[in-house]
DRENNULO-293486 format. One record per residue (C-alpha): residue in three letters; x negated, y, z negated. Coordinates in steps of 0.5 Angstrom, whole numbers, plus 2048, in hexadecimal, padded with zeros to 3 digits. Layout:
alaXYZ/...
END
This chain:
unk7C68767E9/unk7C18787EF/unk7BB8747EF/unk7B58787EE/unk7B087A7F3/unk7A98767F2/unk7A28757F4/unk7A086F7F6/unk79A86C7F2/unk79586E7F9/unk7978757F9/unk7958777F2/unk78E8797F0/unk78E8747EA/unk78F86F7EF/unk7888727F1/unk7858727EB/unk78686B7EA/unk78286A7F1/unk77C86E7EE/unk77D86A7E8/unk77D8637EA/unk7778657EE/unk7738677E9/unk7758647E3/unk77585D7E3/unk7798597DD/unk7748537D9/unk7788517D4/unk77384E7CF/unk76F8557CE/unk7758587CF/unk7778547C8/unk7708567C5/unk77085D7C6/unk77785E7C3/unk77985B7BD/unk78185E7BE/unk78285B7C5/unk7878567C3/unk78A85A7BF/unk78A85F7C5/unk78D85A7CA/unk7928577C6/unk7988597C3/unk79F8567C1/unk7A68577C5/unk7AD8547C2/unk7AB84D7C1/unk7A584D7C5/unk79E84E7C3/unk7998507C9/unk7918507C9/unk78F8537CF/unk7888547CD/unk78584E7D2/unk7878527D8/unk7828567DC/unk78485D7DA/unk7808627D5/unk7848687D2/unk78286C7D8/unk7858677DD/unk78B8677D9/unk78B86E7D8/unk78C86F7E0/unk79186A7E1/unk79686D7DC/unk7958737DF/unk79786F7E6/unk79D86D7E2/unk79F8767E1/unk79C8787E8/unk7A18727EB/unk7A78757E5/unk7A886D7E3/unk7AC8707DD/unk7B18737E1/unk7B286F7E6/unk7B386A7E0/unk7B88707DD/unk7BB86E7E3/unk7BD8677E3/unk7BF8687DC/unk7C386E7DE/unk7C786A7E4/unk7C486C7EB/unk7C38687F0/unk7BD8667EF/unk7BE8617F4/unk7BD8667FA/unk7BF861800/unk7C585E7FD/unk7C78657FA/unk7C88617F3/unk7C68627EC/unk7C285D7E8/unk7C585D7E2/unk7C38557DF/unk7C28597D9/unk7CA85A7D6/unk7CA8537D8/unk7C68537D1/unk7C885A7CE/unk7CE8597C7/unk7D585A7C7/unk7D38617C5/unk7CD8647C7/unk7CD86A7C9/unk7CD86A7D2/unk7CE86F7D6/unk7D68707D8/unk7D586E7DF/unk7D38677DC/unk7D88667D6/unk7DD8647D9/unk7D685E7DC/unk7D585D7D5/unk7DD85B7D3/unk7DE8567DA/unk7D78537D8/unk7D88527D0/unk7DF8507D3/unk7DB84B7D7/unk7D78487D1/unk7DC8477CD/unk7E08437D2/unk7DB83F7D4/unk7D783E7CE/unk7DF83B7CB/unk7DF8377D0/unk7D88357CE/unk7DA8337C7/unk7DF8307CB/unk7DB82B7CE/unk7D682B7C8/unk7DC8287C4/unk7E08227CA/unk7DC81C7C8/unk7DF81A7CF/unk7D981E7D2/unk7D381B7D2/unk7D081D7D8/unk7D08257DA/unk7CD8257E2/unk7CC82B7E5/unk7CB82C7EC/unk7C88337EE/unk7C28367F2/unk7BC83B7F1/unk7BE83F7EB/unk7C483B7EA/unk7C08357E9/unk7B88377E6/unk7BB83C7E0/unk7C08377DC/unk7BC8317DE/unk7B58347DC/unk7B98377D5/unk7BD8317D3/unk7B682C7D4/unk7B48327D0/unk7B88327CA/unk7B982B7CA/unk7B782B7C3/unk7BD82E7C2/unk7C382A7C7/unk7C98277C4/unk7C781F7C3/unk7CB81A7C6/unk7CC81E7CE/unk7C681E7D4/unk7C68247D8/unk7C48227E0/unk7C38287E5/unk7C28277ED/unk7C182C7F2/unk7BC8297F7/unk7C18277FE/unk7BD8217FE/unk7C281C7FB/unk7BE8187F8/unk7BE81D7F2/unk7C581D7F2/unk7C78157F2/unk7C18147ED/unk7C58187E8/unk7CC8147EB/unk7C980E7E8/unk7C780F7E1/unk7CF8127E0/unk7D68117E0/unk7DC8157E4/unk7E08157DD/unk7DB8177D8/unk7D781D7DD/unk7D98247DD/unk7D58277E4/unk7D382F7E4/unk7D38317EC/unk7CF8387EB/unk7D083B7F2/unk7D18437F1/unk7D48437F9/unk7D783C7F8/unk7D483A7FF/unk7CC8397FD/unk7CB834802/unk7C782F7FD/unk7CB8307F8/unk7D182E7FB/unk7CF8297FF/unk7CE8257F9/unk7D48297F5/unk7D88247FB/unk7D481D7FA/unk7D581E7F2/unk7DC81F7F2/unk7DD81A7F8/unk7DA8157F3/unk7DE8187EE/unk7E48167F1/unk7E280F7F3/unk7E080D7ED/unk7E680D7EB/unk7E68157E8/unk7ED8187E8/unk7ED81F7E5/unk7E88237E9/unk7EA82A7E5/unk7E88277DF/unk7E18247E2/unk7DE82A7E6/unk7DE8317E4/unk7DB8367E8/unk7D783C7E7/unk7D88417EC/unk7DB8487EE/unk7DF8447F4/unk7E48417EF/unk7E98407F5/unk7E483C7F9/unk7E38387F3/unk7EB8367F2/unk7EB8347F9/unk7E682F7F8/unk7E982D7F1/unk7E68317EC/unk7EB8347E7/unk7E58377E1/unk7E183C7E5/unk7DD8417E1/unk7DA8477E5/unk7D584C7E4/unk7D58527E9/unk7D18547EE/unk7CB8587EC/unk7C98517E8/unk7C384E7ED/unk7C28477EC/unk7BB8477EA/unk7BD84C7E4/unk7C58477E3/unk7C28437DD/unk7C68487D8/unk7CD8477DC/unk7D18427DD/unk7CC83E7E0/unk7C983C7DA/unk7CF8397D9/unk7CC8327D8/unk7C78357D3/unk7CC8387CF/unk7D08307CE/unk7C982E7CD/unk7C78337C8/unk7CE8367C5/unk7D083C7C5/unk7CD83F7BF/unk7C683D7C2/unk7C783F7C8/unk7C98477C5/unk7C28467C1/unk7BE8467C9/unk7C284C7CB/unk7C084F7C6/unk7B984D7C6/unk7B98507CD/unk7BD8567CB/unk7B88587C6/unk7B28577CB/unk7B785C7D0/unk7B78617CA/unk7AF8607CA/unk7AE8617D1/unk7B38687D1/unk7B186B7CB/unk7A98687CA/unk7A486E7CC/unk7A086B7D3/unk79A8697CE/unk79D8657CA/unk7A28637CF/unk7A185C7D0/unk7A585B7D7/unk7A18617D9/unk79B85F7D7/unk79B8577DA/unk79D85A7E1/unk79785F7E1/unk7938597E0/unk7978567E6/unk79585B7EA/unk78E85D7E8/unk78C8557EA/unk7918547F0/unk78E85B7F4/unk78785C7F0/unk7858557EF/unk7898527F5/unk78B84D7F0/unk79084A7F6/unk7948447F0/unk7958447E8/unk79583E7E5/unk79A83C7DF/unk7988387D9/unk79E8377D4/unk79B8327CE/unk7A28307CD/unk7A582A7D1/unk7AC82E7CF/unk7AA8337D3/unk7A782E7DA/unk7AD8327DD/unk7AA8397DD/unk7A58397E2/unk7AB8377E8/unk7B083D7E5/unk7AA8427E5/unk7A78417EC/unk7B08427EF/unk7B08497EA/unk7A984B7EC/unk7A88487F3/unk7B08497F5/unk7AF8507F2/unk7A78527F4/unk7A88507FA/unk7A78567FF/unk7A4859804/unk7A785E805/unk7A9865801/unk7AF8677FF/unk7B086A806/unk7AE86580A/unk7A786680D/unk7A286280B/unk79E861805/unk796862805/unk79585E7FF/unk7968587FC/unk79D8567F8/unk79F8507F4/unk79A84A7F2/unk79B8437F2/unk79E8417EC/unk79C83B7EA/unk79A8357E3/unk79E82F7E0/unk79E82E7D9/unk79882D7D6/unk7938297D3/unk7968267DA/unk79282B7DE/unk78D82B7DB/unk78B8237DE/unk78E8257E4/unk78C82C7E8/unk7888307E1/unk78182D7E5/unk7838337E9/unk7848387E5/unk77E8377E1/unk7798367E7/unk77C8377ED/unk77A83C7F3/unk7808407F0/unk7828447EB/unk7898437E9/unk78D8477E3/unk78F8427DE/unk7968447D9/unk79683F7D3/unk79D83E7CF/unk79C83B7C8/unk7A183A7C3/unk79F83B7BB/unk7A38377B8/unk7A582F7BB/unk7AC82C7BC/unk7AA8267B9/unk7A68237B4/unk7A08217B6/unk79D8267B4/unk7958227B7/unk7988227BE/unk79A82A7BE/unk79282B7BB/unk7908287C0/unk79582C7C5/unk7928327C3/unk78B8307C2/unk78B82F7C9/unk78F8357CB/unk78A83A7C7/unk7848357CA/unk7868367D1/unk78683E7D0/unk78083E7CE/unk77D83A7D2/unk77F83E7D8/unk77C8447D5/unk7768427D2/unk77483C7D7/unk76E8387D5/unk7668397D8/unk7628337DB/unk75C8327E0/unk76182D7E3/unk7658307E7/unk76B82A7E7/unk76C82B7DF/unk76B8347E0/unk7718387DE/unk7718407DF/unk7768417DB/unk7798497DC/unk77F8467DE/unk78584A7DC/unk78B8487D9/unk79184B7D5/unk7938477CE/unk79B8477CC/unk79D8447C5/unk7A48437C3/unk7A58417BB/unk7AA83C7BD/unk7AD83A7C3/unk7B483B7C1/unk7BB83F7C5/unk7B98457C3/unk7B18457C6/unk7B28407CC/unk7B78487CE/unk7B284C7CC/unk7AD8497D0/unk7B28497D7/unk7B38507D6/unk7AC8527D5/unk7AB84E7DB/unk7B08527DF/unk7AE8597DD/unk7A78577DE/unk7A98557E7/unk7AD85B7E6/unk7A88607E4/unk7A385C7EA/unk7A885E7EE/unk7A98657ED/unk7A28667ED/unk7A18627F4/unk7A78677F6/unk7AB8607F8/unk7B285F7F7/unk7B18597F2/unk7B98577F3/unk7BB8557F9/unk7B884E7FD/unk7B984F804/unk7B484A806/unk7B8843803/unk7BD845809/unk7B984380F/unk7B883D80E/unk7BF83B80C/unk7C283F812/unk7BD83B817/unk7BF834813/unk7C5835814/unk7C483581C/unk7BF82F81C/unk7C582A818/unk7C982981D/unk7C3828823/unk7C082381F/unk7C781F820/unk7C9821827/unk7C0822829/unk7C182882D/unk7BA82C82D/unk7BC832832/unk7BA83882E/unk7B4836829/unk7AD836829/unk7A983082B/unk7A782E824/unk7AE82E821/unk7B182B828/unk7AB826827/unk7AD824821/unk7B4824822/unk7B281E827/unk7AF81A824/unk7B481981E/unk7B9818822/unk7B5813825/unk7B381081F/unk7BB81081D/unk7BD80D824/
END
């Protein structure tokens, strides 16, 4: 399918009308909320398995009305249509982005050029989630390590501490992406060669973090009196011979138009599946299947992807908000700020259009938050009261995973509490204890954090960068800035054994004399 041609969110006349409009119609909530009744309703709506109030925002009906009209002048339905249909919508690799047949039934209806896709990913799922059942039922196993960087790491670390209210008692999960060895030799202390299984997560099989620690690993393995490296360490990568060169005889592939942030639902999730099981781990997919359902089918006002990225777009070019802070009140969920900045900042992060040239307006924000009540003792001073105004996201969870039913309460108290606070603030004549207030935020609420909601949020998050992309006129899949500094570290590596500086800018020759004078 040829991509369709499109304006780019500047070149459109709604773009303009949202300049006029944000100009000469400044947003306060509390009147906004006093002159209509029906704001909340308005503002708010449900997806498949979340609910979103948007009505804290500072958006009218005439602003929204002008940022869906942006979304069908920049044609973001079709450029959708395209990427469920298969092009390649990752215009500098010339490779699709079809993450969702990763979650897409045996018998969903696709496209023929994608159903032979279909049959090798539910080939894959099958095979891996057996070998995860496997896993789950060996007692031998108490310990599952998995080894991977970026989207490797950050999707199935944060989801199996995510569902962890739905793990396999009885088997700890330990993941290790930083070069640092310290990471790796604090998980080798806690387990033992013949009761761990280690997952190295590498697409290329020769990611220079992973693999460097995939060696130390299996090297202790070895002196630790490990015999059967093949039944040890299993390799979740399209390189199978590399893998088998290193020892690895079960690898599990995924195929070449699956970009490491969207791998979660392919056989890098391979730990959450022993985690959770099988059947679990189908429930997430279908969650997040139904999200995808939503986002193509879902009309662009009732379309809760379309809509979050519009409000991405009004505060990062309007409002030139240059960060969103994440505040998911569920310390299942402390993961997911570190998972979004990659999906966002790694996808966002442009400054050039699809040609190439330079763009004349902002991107991707910084995307940031922990857990909350957490934050709330750590940076919400700022957010409050700060020189700043800085768009809040809120995730909480109806229903808690344990039984003390006063704790959650208060959980959630605190949530509703902090949101309203940021948008009503507080007069005083003392100016240290005066809070404006009109600081907006976006508030999401899952009935339960299960299988099936933790896919559905992941995906909703997806197409929400996606349709930011689109309207920023970026390519949202590729990420040539995490190269340069690998290709420039692996010139420095050796001169910090051999000293030689030829050819480097005084401040990295600087610092590369002194330590090696400091390690002389």
């Amino acid at each position: 399918m040829v991509l369709p041609v499109r304006l780019r969110c500047d070149q459109t006349p709604a773009w303009r009308g949202l300049q006029a409009h944000f100009n000469s119609a400044r947003v306060n909530l509390r009147d906004a909320f006093g002159a209509d009744a029906q704001r909340f309703t308005r503002f708010s709506q449900a997806a498949p398995h979340v609910f979103a109030d948007l009505s804290k925002n500072l958006i009218d009906p005439a602003g929204e009305a002008l940022l869906l009209a942006l979304a069908q002048q920049c044609d973001v339905a079709g450029h959708r249509d395209a990427m469920f249909a298969g092009a390649s919508v990752n215009t500098t690799e010339q490779r699709a982005a079809m993450h969702f047949l990763l979650r897409a039934p045996a018998d969903a209806v696709v496209p023929a050029a994608q159903q032979a896709e279909l049959q090798a990913v539910h080939a894959t799922l099958d095979a891996f989630l057996a070998f995860a059942e496997q896993v789950r039922a060996d007692d031998a196993i108490t310990d599952v390590v998995n080894i991977g960087i970026g989207g490797s790491d950050l999707g199935p670390h944060m989801a199996v501490r995510a569902l962890e209210a739905f793990a396999l008692p009885g088997k700890r999960f330990h993941f290790v992406s930083n070069l640092d060895a310290e990471e790796l030799l604090a998980v080798l202390r806690k387990v033992q060669p013949a009761h761990t299984l280690f997952l190295v997560a590498s697409k290329s099989f020769t990611t220079l973090e992973t693999m460097g620690n995939a060696r130390v690993a299996k090297a202790w393995f070895e002196a630790g009196g490990g015999r059967n490296v093949a039944r040890h360490f299993v390799g979740l990568t399209s390189q199978p011979a590399l893998a088998q060169a290193f020892g690895i005889h079960t690898t599990f592939d995924f195929a070449d138009w699956v970009g490491g942030r969207y791998s979660l639902w392919s056989a890098i999730g391979l730990s959450l599946a022993v985690a959770i099981g099988a059947s679990a781990f189908r429930d997430m997919l279908a969650g997040a299947h139904a999200m995808d359902r939503h986002f193509r089918e879902a009309p662009l006002a009732q379309n809760l992807p379309v809509r979050l990225a519009l409000l991405d777009v009004w505060y990062r070019n309007f409002h030139q908000c240059g960060s969103r802070s994440m505040a998911p009140y569920s310390s299942s969920l402390r993961r997911l700020p570190a998972y979004l900045q990659q999906l966002e900042m790694e996808s966002n992060g442009k400054g050039v259009a699809l040609d190439g040239t330079p763009l004349a307006y902002a991107t991707s924000p910084v995307v940031w938050g922990q857990a909350g009540t957490n934050g709330q003792h750590a940076y919400f001073q700022m957010l409050h009261q700060g020189s700043d105004v800085v768009p809040v996201e809120f995730i909480a969870v109806r229903e808690a995973s344990h039984a003390l039913p006063e704790h959650h309460r208060q959980l959630l108290a605190n949530a509703l509490a902090q949101a309203q606070a940021l948008m009503m603030g507080h007069a005083s004549e003392d100016g240290h204890r005066h809070f404006s207030g009109n600081r907006p935020s976006t508030f999401l609420l899952l009935d339960a954090l299960t299988p099936a909601s933790l896919g559905a949020l992941l995906a909703l998050y997806e197409h929400r960068v996606f349709v930011a992309g689109s309207l920023w006129g970026i390519n949202s899949f590729d990420q040539f800035g995490v190269e340069l500094g690998k290709q420039l570290a692996n010139d420095i590596a050796p001169r910090l054994h051999n000293g030689d500086v030829r050819g480097l800018d005084g401040s990295t020759a600087g610092l590369l004399r002194h330590l090696k004078a400091k390690t002389s």
